[in-house]
MMTF fields as JSON, N, C-alpha, C and O atoms, coordinates in Angstrom:
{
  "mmtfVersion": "1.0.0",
  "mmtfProducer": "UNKNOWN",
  "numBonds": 483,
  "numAtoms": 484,
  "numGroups": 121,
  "numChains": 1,
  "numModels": 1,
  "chainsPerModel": [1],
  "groupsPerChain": [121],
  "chainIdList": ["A"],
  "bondAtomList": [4, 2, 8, 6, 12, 10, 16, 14, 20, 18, 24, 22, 28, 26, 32, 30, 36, 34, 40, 38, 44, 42, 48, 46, 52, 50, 56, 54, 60, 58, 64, 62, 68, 66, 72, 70, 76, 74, 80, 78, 84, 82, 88, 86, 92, 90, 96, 94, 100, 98, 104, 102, 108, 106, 112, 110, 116, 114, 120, 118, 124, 122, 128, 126, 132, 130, 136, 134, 140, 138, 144, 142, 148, 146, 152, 150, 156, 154, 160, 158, 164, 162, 168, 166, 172, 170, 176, 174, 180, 178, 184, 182, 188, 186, 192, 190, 196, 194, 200, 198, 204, 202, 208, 206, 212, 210, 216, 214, 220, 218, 224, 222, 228, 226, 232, 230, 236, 234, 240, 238, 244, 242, 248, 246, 252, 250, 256, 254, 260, 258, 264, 262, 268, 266, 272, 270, 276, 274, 280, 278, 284, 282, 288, 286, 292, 290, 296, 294, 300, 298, 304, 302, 308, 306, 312, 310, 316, 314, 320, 318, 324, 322, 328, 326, 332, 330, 336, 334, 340, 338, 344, 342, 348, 346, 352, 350, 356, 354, 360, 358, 364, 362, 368, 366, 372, 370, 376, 374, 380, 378, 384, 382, 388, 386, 392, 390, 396, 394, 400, 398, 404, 402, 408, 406, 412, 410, 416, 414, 420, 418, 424, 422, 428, 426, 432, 430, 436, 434, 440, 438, 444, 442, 448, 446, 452, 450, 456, 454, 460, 458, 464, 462, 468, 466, 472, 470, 476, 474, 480, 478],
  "bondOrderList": [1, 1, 1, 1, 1, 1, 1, 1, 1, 1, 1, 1, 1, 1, 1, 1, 1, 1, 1, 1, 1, 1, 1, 1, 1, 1, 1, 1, 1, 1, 1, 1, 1, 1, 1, 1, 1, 1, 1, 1, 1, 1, 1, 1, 1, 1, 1, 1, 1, 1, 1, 1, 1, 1, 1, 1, 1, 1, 1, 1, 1, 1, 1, 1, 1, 1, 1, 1, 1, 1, 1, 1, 1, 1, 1, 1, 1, 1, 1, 1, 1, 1, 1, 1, 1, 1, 1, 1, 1, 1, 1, 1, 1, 1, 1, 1, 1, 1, 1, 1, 1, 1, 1, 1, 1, 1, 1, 1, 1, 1, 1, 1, 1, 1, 1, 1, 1, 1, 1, 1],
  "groupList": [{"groupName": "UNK", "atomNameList": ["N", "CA", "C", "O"], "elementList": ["N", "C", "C", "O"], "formalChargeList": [0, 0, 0, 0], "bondAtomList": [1, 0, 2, 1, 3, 2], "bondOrderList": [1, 1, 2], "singleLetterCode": "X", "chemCompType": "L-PEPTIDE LINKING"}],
  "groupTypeList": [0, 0, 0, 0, 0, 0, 0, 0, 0, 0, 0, 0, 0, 0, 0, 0, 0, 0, 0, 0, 0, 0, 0, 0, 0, 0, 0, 0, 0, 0, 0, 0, 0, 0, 0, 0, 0, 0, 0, 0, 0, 0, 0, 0, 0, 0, 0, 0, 0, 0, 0, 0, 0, 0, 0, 0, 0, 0, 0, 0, 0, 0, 0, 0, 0, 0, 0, 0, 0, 0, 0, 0, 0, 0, 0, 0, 0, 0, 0, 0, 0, 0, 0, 0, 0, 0, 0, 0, 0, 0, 0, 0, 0, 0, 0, 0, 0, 0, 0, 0, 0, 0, 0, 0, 0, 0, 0, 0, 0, 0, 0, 0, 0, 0, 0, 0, 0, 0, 0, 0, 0],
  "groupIdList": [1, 2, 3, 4, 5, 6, 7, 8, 9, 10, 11, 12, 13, 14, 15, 16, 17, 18, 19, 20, 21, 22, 23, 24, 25, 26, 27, 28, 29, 30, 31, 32, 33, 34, 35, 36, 37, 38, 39, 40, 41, 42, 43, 44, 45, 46, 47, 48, 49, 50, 51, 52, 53, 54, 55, 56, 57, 58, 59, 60, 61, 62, 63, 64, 65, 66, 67, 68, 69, 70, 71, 72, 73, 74, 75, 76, 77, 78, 79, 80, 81, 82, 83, 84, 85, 86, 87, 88, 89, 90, 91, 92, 93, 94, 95, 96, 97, 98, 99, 100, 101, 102, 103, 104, 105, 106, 107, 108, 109, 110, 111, 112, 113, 114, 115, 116, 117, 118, 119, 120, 121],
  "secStructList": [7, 7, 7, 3, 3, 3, 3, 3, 7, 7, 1, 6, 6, 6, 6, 2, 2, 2, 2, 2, 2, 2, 2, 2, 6, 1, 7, 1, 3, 3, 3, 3, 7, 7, 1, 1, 2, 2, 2, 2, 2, 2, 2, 2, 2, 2, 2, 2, 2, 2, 4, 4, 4, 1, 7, 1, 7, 3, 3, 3, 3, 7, 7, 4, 4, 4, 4, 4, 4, 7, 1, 7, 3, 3, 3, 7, 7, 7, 7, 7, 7, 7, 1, 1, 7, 7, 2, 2, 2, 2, 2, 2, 2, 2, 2, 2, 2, 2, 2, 2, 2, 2, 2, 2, 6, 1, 1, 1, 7, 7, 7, 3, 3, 7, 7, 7, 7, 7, 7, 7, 7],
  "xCoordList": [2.624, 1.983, 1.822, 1.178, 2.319, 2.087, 0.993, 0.856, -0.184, -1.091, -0.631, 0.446, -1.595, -2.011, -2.499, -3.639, -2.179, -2.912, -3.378, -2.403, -4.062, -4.349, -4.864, -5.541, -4.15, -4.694, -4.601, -3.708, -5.875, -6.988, -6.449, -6.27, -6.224, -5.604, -4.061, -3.882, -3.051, -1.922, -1.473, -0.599, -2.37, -2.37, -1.259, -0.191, -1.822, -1.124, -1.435, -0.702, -2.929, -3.263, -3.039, -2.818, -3.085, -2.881, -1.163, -0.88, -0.322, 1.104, 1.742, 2.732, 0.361, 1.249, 0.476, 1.182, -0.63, -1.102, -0.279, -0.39, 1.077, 1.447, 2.963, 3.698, 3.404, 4.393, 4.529, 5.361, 3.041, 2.785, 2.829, 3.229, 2.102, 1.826, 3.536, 3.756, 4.587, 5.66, 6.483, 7.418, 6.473, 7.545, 7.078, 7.961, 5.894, 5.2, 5.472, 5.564, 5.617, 5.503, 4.199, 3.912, 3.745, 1.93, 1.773, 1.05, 2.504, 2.101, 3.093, 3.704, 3.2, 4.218, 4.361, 5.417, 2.414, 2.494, 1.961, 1.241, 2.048, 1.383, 1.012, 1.744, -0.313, -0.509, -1.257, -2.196, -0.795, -0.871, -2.023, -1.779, -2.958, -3.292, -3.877, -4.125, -4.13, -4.173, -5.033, -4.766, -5.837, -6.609, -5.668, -5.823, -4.294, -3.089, -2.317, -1.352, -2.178, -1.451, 0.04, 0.538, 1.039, 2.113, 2.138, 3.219, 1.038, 1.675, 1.285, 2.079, 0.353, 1.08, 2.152, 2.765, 2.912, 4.169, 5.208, 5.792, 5.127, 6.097, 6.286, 7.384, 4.83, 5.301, 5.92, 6.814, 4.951, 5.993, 7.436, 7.988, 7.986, 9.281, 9.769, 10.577, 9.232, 10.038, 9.851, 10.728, 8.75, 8.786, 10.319, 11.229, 10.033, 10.933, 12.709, 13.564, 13.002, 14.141, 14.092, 14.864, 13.356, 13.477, 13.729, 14.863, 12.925, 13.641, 14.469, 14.099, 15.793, 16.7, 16.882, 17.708, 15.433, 15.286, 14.117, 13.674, 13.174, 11.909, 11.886, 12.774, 11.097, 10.698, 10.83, 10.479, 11.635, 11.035, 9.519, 8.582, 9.272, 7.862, 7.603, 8.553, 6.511, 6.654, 6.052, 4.854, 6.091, 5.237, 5.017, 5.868, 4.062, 3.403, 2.179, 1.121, 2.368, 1.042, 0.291, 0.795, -1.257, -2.275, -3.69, -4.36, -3.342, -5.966, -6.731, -6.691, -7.495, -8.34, -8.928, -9.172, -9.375, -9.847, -8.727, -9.017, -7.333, -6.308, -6.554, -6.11, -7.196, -7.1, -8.3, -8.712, -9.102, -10.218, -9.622, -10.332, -7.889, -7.842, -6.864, -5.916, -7.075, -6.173, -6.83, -8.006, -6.319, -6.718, -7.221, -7.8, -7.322, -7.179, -6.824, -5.792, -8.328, -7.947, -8.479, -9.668, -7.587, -7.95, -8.299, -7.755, -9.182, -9.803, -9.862, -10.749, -8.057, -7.766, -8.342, -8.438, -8.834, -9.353, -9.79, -10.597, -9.293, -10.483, -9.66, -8.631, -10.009, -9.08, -9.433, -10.256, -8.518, -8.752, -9.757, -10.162, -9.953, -10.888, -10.668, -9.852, -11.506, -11.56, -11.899, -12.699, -11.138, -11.51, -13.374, -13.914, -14.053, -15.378, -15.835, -16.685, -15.74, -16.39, -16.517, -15.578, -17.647, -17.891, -18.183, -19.088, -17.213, -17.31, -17.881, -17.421, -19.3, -20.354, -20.256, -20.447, -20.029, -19.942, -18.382, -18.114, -17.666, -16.604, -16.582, -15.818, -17.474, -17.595, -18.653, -18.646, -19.688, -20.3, -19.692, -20.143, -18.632, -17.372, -16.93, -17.285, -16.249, -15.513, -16.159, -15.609, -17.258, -18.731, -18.665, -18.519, -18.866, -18.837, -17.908, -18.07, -16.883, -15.163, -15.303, -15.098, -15.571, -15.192, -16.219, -15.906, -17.613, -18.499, -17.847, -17.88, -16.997, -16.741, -15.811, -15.684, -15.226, -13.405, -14.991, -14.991, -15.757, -16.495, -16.988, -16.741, -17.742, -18.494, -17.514, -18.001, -15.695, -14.744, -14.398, -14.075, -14.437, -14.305, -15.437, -15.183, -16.717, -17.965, -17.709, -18.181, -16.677, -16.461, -15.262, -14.132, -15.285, -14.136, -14.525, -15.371, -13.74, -14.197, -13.79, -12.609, -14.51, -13.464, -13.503, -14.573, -12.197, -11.92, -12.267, -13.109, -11.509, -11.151, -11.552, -11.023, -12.383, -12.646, -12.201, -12.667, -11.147, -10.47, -10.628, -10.07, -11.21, -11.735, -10.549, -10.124, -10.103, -9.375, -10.425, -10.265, -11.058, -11.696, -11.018, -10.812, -10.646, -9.486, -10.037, -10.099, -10.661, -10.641, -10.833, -9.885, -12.22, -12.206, -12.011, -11.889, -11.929, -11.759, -10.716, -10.793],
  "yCoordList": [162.674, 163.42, 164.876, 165.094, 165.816, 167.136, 167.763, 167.198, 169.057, 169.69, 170.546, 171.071, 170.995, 172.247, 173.153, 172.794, 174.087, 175.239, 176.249, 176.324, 177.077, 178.223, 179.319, 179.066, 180.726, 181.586, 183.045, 183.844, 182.998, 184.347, 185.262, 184.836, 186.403, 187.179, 186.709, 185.728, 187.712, 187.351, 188.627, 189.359, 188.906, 189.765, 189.017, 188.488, 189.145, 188.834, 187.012, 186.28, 186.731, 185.652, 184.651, 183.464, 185.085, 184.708, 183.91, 182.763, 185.11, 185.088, 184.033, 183.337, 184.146, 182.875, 181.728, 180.766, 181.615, 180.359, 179.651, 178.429, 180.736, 180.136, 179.868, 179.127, 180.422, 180.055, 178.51, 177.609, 178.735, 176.829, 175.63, 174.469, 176.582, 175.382, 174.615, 173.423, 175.841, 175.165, 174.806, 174.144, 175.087, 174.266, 173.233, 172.468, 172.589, 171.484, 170.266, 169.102, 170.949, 170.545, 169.724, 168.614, 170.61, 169.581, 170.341, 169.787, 171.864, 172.122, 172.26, 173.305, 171.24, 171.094, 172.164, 172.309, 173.358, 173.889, 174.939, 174.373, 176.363, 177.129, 178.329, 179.303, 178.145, 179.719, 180.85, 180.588, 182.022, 183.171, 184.326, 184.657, 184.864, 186.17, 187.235, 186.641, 188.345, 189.643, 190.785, 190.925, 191.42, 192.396, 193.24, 193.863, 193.443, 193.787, 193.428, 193.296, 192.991, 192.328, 192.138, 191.037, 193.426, 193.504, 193.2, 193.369, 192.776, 192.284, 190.668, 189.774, 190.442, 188.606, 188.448, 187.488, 189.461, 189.374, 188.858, 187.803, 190.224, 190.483, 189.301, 188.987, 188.692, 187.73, 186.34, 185.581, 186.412, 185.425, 185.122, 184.071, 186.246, 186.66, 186.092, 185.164, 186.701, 186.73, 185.111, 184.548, 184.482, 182.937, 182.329, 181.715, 182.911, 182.015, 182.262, 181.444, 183.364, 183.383, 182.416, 181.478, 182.351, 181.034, 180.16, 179.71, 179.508, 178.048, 177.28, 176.156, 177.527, 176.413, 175.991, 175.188, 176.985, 176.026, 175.551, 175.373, 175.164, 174.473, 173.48, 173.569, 172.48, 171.322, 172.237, 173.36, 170.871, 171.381, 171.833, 171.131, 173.567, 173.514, 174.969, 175.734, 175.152, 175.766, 177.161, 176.952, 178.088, 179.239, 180.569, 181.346, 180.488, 181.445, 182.211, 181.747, 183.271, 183.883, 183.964, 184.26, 183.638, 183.428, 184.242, 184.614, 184.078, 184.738, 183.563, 182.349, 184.399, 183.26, 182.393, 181.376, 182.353, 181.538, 180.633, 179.518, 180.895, 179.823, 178.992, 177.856, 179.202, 177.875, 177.099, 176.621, 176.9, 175.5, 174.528, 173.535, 174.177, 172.982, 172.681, 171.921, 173.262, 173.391, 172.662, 172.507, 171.995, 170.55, 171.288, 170.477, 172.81, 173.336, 174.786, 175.286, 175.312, 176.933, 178.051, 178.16, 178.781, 179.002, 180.645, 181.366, 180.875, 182.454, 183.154, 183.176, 183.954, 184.907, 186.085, 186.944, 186.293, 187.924, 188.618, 188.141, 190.125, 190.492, 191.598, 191.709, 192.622, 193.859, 193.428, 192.646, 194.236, 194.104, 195.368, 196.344, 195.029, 195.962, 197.891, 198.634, 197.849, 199.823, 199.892, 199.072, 201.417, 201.709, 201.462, 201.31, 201.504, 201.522, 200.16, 199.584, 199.649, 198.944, 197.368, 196.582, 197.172, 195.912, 194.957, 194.845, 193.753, 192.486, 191.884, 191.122, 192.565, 191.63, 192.677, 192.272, 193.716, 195.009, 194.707, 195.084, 194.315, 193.824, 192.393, 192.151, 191.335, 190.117, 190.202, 189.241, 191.343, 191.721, 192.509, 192.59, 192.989, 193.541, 192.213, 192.109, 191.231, 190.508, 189.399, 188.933, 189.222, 188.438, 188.728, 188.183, 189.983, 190.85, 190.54, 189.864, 191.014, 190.232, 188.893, 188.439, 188.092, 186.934, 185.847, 185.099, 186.577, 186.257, 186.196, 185.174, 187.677, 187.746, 186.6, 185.989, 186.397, 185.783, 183.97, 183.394, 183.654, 182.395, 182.207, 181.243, 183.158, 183.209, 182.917, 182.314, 183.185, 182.847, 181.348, 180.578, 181.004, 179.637, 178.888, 177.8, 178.827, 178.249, 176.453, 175.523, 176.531, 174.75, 174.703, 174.899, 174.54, 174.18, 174.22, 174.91, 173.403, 173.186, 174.321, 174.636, 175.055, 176.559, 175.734, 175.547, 175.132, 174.335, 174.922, 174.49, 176.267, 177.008, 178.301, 178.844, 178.922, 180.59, 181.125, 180.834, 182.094, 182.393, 184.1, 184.631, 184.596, 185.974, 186.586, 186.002, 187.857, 188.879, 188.995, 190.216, 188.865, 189.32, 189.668, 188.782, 190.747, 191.134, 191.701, 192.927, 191.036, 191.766, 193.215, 193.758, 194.014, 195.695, 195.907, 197.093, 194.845, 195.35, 195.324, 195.876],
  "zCoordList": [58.933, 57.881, 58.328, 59.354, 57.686, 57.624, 56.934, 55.849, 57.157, 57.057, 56.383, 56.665, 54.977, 54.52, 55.523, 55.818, 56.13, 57.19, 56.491, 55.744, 56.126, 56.326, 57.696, 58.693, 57.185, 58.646, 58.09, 57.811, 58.068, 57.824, 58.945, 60.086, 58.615, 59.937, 60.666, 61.387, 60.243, 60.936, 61.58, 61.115, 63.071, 63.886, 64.921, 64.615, 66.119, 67.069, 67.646, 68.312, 67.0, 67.848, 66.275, 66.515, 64.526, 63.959, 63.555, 63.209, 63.794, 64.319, 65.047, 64.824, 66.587, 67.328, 66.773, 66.471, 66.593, 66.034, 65.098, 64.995, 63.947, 62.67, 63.252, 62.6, 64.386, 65.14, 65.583, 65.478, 66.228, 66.89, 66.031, 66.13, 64.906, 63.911, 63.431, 63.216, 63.373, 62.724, 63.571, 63.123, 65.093, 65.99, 65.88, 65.493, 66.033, 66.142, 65.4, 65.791, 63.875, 62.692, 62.23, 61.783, 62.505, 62.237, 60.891, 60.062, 60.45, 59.231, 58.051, 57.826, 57.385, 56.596, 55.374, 54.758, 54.923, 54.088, 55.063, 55.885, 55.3, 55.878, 55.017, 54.843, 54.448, 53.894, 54.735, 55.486, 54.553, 55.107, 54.576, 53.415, 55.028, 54.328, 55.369, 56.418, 55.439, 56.212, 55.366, 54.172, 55.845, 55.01, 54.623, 53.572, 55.566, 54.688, 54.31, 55.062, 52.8, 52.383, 52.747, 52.512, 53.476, 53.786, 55.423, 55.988, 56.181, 57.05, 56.606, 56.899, 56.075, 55.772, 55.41, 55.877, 54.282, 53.687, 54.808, 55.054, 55.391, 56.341, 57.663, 58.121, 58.185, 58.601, 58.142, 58.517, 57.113, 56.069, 56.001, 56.325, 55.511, 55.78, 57.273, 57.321, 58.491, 59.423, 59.847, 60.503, 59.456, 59.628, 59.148, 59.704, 57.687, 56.949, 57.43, 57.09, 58.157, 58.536, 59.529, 59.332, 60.63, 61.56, 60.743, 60.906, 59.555, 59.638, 59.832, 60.172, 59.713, 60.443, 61.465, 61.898, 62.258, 63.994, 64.081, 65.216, 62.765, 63.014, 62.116, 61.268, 62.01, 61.271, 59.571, 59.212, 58.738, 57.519, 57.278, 57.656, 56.346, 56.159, 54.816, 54.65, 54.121, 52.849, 53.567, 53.372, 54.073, 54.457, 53.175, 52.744, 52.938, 51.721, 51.907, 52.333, 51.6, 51.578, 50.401, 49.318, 50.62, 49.658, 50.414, 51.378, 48.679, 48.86, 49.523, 49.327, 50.441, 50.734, 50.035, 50.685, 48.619, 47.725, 47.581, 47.148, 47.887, 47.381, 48.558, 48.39, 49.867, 50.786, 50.843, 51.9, 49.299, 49.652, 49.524, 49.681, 49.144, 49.387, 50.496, 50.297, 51.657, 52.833, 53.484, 53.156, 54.578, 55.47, 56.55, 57.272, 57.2, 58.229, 57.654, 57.206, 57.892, 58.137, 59.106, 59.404, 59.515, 61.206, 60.819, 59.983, 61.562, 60.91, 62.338, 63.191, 62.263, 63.853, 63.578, 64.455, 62.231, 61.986, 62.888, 63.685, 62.993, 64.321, 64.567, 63.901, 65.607, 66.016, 67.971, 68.448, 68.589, 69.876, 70.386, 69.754, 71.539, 71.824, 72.592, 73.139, 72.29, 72.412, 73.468, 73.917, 74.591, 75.746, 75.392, 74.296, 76.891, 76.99, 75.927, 76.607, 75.07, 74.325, 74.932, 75.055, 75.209, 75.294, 74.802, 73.974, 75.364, 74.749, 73.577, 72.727, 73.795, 72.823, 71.636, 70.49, 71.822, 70.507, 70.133, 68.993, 70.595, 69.803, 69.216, 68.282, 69.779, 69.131, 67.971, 67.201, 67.693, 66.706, 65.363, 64.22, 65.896, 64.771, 64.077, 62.903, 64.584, 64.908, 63.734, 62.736, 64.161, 62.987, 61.576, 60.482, 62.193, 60.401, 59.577, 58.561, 59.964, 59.195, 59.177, 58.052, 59.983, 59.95, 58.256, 57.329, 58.905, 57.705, 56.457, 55.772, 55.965, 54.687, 54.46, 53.399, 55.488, 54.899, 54.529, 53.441, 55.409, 55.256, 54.091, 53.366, 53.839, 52.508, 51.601, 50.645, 51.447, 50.408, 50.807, 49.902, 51.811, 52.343, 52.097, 52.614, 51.529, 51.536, 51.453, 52.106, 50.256, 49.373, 50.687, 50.238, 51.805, 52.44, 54.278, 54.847, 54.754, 56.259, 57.094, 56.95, 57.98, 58.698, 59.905, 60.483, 60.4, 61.448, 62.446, 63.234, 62.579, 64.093, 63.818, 62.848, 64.47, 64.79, 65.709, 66.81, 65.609, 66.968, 66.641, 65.681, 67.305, 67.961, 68.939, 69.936, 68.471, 68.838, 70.218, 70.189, 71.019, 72.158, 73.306, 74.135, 73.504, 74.809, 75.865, 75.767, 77.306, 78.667, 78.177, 77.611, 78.387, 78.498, 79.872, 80.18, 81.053, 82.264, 83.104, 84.202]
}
């Protein structure tokens, strides 16, 4: 059986997360979204040229409201961190965004929170 996924943020840690998901084939539907809309596009796109070396699977980008009925949605939102800025002032950024994308997720389970948090040292 294959998974509805969703993934809030398709940065760098969103990206490989939607990579894993389809070698794997654990996600048979993967929707996509990005506070910019053209890089969900765009990874979209560059997913969908791989396919003929991964498990059959549907990759689309959607509004977060389109994933309450996703089995699994993983929220990579987040930016990396700034010279001098520490940890906890970037995991307080990190909250903020993440809150909004939740509050659109309310009727739905947020499986995984995965935080952009990168070593300032």
């Amino acid at each position: 059986m294959t998974a509805t996924v969703g993934i809030i943020g398709t940065g760098w840690v969103g990206a490989s997360t939607a990579i894993s998901l389809l070698q794997s084939g654990i996600a048979g539907t993967l929707l996509l979204n990005d506070i910019d809309d053209d890089v969900a596009e765009g990874e979209a796109m560059d997913l969908a040229h791989g396919a003929a070396f991964l498990p059959p699977a549907t990759v689309l980008t959607a509004a977060v409201e389109d994933m309450l009925d996703a089995d699994v949605v993983v929220v990579s939102a987040g930016r990396g961190g700034r010279p001098g800025e520490t940890r906890l002032d970037l995991l307080q950024t990190t909250l903020q965004s993440s809150e909004k994308s939740a509050a659109s997720l309310s009727a739905t389970r947020v499986s995984s929170l995965s935080s952009q948090i990168r070593s300032t040292f």
